[in-house]
N, C-alpha and C positions, 0 to 999 in steps of 0.2 A: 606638471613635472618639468623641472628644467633642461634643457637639450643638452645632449651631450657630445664631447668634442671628439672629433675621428680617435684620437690616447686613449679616451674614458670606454672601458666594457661596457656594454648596453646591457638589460635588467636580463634579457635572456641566457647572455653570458655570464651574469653573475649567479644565477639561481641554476645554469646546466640542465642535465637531463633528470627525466624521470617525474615531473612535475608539470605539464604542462596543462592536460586537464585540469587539475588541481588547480593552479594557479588563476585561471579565467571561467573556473563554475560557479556558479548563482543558486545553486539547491537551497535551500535553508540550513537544514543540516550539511557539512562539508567534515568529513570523520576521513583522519589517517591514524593506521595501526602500524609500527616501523619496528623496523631491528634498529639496536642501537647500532650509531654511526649514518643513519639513512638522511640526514641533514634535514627532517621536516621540521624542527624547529627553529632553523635558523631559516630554512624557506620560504615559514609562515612568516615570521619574523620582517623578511622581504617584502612580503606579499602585502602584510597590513603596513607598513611605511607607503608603501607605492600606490595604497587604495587610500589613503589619508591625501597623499597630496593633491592625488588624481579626482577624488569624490569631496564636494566642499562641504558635503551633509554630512558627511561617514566621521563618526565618534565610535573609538573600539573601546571596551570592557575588557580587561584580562583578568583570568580569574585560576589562583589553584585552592587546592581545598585549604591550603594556608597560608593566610595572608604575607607571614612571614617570610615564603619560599620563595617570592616574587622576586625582590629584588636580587637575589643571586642567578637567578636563571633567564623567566622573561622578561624583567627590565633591561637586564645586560643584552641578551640577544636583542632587543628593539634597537636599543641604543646603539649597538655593533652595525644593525642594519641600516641607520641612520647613517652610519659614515661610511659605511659601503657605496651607499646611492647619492656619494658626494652632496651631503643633504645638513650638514651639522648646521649651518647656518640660519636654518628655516625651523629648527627644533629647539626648545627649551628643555633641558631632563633635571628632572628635579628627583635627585636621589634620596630624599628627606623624607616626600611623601610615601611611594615614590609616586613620580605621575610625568606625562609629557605632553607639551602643548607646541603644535603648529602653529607658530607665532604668527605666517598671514593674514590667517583667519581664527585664528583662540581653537582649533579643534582640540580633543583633550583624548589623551590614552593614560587610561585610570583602570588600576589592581588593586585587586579585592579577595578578601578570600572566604571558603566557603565558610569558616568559622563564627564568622560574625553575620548572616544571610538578611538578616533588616537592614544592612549597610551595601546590600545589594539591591536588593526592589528597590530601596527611593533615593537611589541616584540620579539624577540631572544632569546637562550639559547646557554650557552659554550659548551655543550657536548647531543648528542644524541636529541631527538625532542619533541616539545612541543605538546606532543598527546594526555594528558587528561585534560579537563576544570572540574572542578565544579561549577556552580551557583546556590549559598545559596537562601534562600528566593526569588523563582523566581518568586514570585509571585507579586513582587514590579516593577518586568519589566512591564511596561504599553503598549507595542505593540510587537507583531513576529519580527518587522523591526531592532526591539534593540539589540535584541537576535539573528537575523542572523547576526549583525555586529560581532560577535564575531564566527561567524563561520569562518569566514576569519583568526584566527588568528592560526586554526588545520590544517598546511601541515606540506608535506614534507611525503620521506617515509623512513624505511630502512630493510635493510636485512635479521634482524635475525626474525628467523620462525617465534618467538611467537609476534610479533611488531602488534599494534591495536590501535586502535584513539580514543576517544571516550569523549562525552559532558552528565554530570551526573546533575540535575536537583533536586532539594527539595525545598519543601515550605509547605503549610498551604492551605486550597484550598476554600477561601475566598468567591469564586463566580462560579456560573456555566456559566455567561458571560465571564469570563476569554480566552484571548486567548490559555492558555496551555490545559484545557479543547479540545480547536477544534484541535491545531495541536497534540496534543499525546492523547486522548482518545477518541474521534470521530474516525471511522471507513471510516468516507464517507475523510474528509480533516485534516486526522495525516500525521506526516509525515512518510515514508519509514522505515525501520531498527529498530524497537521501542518496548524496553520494560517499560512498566510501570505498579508500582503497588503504593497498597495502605496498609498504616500498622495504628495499634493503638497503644494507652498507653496498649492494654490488652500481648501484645509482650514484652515488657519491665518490665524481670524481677529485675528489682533494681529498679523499682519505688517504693517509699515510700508510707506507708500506706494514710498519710496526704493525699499524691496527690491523692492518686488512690483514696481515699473518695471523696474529692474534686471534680472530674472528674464524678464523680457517681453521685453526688449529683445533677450536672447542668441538670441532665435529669429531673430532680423534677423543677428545677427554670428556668430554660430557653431549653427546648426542641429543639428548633429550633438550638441555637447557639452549643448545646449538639452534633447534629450531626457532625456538621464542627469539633469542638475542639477533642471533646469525639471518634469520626467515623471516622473522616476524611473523609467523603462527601463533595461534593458539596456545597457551598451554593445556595439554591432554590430563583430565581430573584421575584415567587411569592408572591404578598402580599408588595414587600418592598415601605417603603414611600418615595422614593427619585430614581428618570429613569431620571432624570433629570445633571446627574453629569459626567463627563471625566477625567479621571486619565491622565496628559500631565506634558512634562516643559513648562513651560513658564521666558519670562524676566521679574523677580520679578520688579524691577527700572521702567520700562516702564511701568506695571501693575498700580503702584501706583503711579506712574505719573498722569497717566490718567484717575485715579480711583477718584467718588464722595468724597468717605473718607475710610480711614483704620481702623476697629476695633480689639479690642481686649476685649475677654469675657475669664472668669473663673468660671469654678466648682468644690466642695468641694467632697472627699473622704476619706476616710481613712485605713481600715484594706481589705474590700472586693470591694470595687468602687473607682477609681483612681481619683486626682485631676487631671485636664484636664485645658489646656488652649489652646485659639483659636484666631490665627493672619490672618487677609483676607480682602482683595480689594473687594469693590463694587464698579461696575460702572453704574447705576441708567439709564442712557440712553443707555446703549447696553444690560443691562438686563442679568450683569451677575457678578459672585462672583468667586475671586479666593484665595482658601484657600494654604496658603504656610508658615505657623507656626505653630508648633504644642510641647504640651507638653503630658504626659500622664502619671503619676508616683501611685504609691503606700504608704502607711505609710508616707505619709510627714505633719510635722506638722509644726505650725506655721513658723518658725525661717527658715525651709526649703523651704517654699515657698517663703518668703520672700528675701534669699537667692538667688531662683533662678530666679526671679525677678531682683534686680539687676543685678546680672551676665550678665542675655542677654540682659539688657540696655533698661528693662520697668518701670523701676523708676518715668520718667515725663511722661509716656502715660495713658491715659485715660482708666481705666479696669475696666467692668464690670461682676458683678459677682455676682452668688446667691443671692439673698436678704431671702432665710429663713437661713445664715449664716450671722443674722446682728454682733453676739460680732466676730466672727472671722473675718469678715471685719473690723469692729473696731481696733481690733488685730493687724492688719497688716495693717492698716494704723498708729497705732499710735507707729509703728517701721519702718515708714520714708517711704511707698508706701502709698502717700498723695492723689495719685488720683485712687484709687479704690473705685468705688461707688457701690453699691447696684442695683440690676436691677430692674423691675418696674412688681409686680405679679397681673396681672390682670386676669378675670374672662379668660380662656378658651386662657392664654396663651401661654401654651405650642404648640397649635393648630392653633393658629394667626400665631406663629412663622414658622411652619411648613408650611403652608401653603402660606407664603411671601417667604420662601426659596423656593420651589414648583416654585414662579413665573421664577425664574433666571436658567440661565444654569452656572453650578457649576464644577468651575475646580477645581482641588487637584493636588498640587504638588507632585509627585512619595514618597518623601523622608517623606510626613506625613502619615504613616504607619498607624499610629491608627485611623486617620479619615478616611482613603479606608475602613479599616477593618468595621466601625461603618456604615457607606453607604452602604456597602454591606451587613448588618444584622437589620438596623433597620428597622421593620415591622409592618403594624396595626394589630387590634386587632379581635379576630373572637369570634363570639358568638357559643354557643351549636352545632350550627347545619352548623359550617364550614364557616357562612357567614362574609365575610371583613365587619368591621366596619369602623366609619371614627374617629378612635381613636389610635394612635400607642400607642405599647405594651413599658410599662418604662423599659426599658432593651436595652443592645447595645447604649447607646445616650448622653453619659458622655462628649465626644467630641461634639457631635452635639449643646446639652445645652450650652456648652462655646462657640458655634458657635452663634446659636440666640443671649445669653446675648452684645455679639463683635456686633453687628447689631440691636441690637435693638432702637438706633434711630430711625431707619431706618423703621424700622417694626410699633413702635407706634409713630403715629406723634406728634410732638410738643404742649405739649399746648400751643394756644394763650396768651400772655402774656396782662396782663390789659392794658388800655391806659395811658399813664400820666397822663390825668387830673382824671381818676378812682385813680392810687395811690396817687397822692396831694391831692385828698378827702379824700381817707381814712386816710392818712397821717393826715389832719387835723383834724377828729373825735376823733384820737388817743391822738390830742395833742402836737403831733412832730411838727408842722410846725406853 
């Protein structure tokens, strides 16, 4: 690692408090569970630039469960940390692949995702061994079984003293049903070699006032979701309105094949609640829903929804959506999304809908991130004295809302339509006929 000049911060100053174990353990497993804003992915980020330059054997794996998600997150953050440790000079980043190579020596930091897992066992490196992985948001992994496919891809050994292997783990810690919960924080069934910790935004001194307000604030508006985001705890399985759901892949094609019908519902936000849209198979005879679209955005306003509506080719399909946002439906339909219709607000709908999802077993495809997140926090409602209501609390459900309004066929049935000889009567009274 190149020396630095009395101006230049040293690495301890650049990565701050709260990481210091972290930063210089050797376990095999190395697991952080964080509230958002806890900067462990920019510190991991740090961590393996500085073990690349520092170890001439050391080749890192990054790995999310989609291959796709790499370059907007852990590439950028590497790449960030490369010029942080005044280092751009010594790194090749190839945004194409993506992939980056320590030009001294060829070492290679190579992203993959779990989608395609043959393309993770028999990767190779040109120089020295492929002995550290990082998996980002490992919380998008849906089973142990996923995760140990990637244990296959840390051999090999070599010589020199300080040589060490090691699989480094971060996410967001969603659920206390989580398999990461039982193999690294359970005592009775973690696995072997294992250190883990937990940090918050209160560690992260460069977080902005705004945030850290922000973050403080959710204790006052939403306590429950406060401790996940704010604490980085567990999310508590008690109270939630939905034990009914399975994070898996599935064959989208075959799904709606065989599915009654496919909807798609939409909800309205803007500054502090996201617009949300929801793509998902029902199959009416097997009694079950598989969600595998998903949108989730912030600050979008009309032209931008509309936007990305056509983009991902919902133009001619059939969307429903908020009806207490009748002129913004209007809106956007009358900028050429002709079939968005208005949903149907009836007495103690929210609760019909709830409780028709309630009947089905509900799948979520790994890659709809903000509907696991919304399933594992939406909860009913308790009165004074602790007791569950049969009313879920309006929070967490921005996703789930565009889920009901995409099914709500389905949820309120049909009216009967008149008979003929009813409308050629009334036809006639009218005068038309």
């Amino acid at each position: 690692m190149s020396q630095t000049t009395a101006s230049e911060p040293t690495v301890a100053e650049l990565v701050g408090r709260g990481y210091g174990h972290f930063w210089n353990d050797k376990h095999f497993y190395r697991v952080v569970k964080g509230s958002r804003g806890s900067k462990k992915s920019k510190t991991t980020a740090l961590n393996f630039i500085s073990r690349i330059m520092q170890y001439p054997w050391a080749n890192l794996l990054v790995i999310r469960r989609y291959s796709n998600t790499n370059r907007q997150s852990t590439y950028s953050d590497l790449c960030w940390a490369i010029s942080k440790l005044n280092a751009d000079g010594l790194f090749k980043c190839n945004s194409g692949l993506p992939e980056i190579t320590y030009m001294p020596t060829g070492q290679k930091i190579l992203f993959r995702g779990l989608d395609d897992p043959l393309k993770i066992t028999s990767i190779s490196v040109p120089t020295g061994n492929l002995c550290f992985v990082w998996i980002e948001e490992a919380f998008e992994i849906e089973n142990a079984s996923k995760f140990d496919t990637v244990m296959e891809s840390i051999r090999g050994t070599n010589p020199d003293p300080s040589f060490f292997k090691q699989v480094t783990l971060t996410f967001n810690p969603w659920s206390e049903q989580s398999w990461l919960k039982k193999k690294f924080w359970d005592k009775k069934t973690r696995y072997k070699d294992v250190f883990a910790q937990t940090t918050t935004f209160r560690c992260n001194e460069w977080l902005g006032d705004d945030d850290r307000k922000r973050y403080l604030d959710l204790y006052r508006t939403n306590p429950r979701r406060a401790k996940i985001v704010c604490d980085g705890d567990w999310g508590v399985a008690e109270g939630l309105v939905f034990e009914n759901f399975v994070i898996e892949d599935f064959d989208v094609a075959k799904v709606v094949k065989e599915a009654t019908g496919v909807g798609h519902g939409m909800d309205f936000g803007y500054t502090h609640d996201p617009s949300t849209f929801a793509e998902a198979a029902i199959n009416l005879k097997t009694k079950d829903i598989y969600v595998f679209g998903e949108m989730y955005k912030k600050g979008m306003l009309t032209d931008d929804i509309v936007k990305w509506v056509e983009q991902h080719g919902y133009t001619n399909s059939d969307i429903f959506a908020d009806c207490a946002e009748a002129r913004l439906i209007a809106e956007i339909r009358a900028k050429g999304v002709r079939r968005i219709h208005a949903s149907q607000k009836g007495r103690d709908s929210v609760l019909a809908g709830v409780e028709f999802l309630q009947g089905f077993k509900i799948h979520i495809l790994p890659s709809c991130v903000h509907a696991i997140q919304e399933f594992n926090t939406y909860v009913f409602d308790q009165d004074k004295n602790g007791n569950w209501l049969n009313q879920p609390v309006d929070a967490n459900n921005h996703f789930i809302d565009a889920l009901r309004y995409a099914l709500e066929r389905y949820i309120i049935p049909a009216r009967k339509r008149p008979s003929r000889r009813k409308q050629a009567n009334a036809l006639r009274k009218m005068g038309l006929v």
